[in-house]
N, C-alpha and C positions, 0 to 999 in steps of 0.2 A: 476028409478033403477040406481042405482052407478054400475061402471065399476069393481068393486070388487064383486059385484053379479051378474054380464052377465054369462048368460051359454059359457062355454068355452069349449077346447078341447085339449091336449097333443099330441104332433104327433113323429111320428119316422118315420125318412127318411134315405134313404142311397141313394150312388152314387157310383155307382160299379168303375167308371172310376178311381175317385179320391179317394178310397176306404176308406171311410168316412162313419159315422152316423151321425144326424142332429135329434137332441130334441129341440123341441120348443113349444108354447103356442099361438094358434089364438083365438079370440071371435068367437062365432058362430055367422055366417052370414055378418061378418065384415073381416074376412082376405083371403076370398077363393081366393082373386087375386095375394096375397103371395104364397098360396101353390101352385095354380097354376103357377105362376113365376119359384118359385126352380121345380117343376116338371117339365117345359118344358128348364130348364137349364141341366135336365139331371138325378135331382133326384128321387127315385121312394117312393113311401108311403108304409110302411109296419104296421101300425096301428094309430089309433086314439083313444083314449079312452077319455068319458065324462062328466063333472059335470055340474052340475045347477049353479056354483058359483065360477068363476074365483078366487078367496082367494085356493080354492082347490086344481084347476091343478097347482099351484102358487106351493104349497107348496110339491106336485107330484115333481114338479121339481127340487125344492130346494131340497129333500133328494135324488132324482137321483143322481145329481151332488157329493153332497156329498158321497154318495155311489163311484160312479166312483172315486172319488178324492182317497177315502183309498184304493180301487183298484190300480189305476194307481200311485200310491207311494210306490209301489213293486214291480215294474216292470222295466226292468234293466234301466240303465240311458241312454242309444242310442235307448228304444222304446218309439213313440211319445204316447201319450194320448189326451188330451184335444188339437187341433186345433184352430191357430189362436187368441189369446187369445184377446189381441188387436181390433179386428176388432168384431165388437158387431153381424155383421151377419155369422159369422165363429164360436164366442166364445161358441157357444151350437154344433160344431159338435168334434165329435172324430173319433180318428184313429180305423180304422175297425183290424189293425192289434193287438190292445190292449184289444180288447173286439171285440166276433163274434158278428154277428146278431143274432142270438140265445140267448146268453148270456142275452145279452140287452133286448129282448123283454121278457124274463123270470123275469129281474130285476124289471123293470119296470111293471109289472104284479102284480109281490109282493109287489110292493109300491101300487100300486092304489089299490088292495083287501084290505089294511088295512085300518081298520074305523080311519076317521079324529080325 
């Protein structure tokens, strides 16, 4: 089995302190020591949703981002949006100020319901 057909998983994380969301992409049964990591750094899990074929949540994510991108390019220019850009373990979280959790988990709903 190639790494491009591992069942995988999309996950949304927030961190109330640093008032942040955090989307990202683990293998199933290869990254729980990740999620567990950022969960005991403070972040908590607010959904995961699943596919049989990492090419999928891949692509889950890449129109997230895109999505947030034409969002957060009309939003004044003193509100942050995408977080960290620079640093590859920050570059998937955003400002909670730019988007609720609400928001997000609605966005991200409507991306995954729609057939690949």
């Amino acid at each position: 089995m190639s790494a491009i057909d591992q069942s995988s998983y999309l996950y949304l994380l927030t961190h109330p302190q640093l008032k942040l969301h955090k989307i990202g992409i683990g293998t199933a049964g290869k990254d729980k020591g990740r999620m567990q990591q950022l969960i005991n750094q403070g972040w908590v899990s607010h959904g995961l949703w699943h596919d049989s074929e990492k090419r999928i949540t891949f692509k889950w994510e890449k129109e997230i981002f895109k999505q947030l991108q034409l969002r957060f390019s009309k939003l004044a220019p003193d509100t942050p949006g995408f977080v960290g850009k620079s640093d590859r373990h920050w570059f998937e979280a955003v400002s909670a100020q730019a988007i609720s959790l609400s928001e997000l988990e609605q966005l991200i709903s409507k991306i995954v319901r729609k057939k690949p």
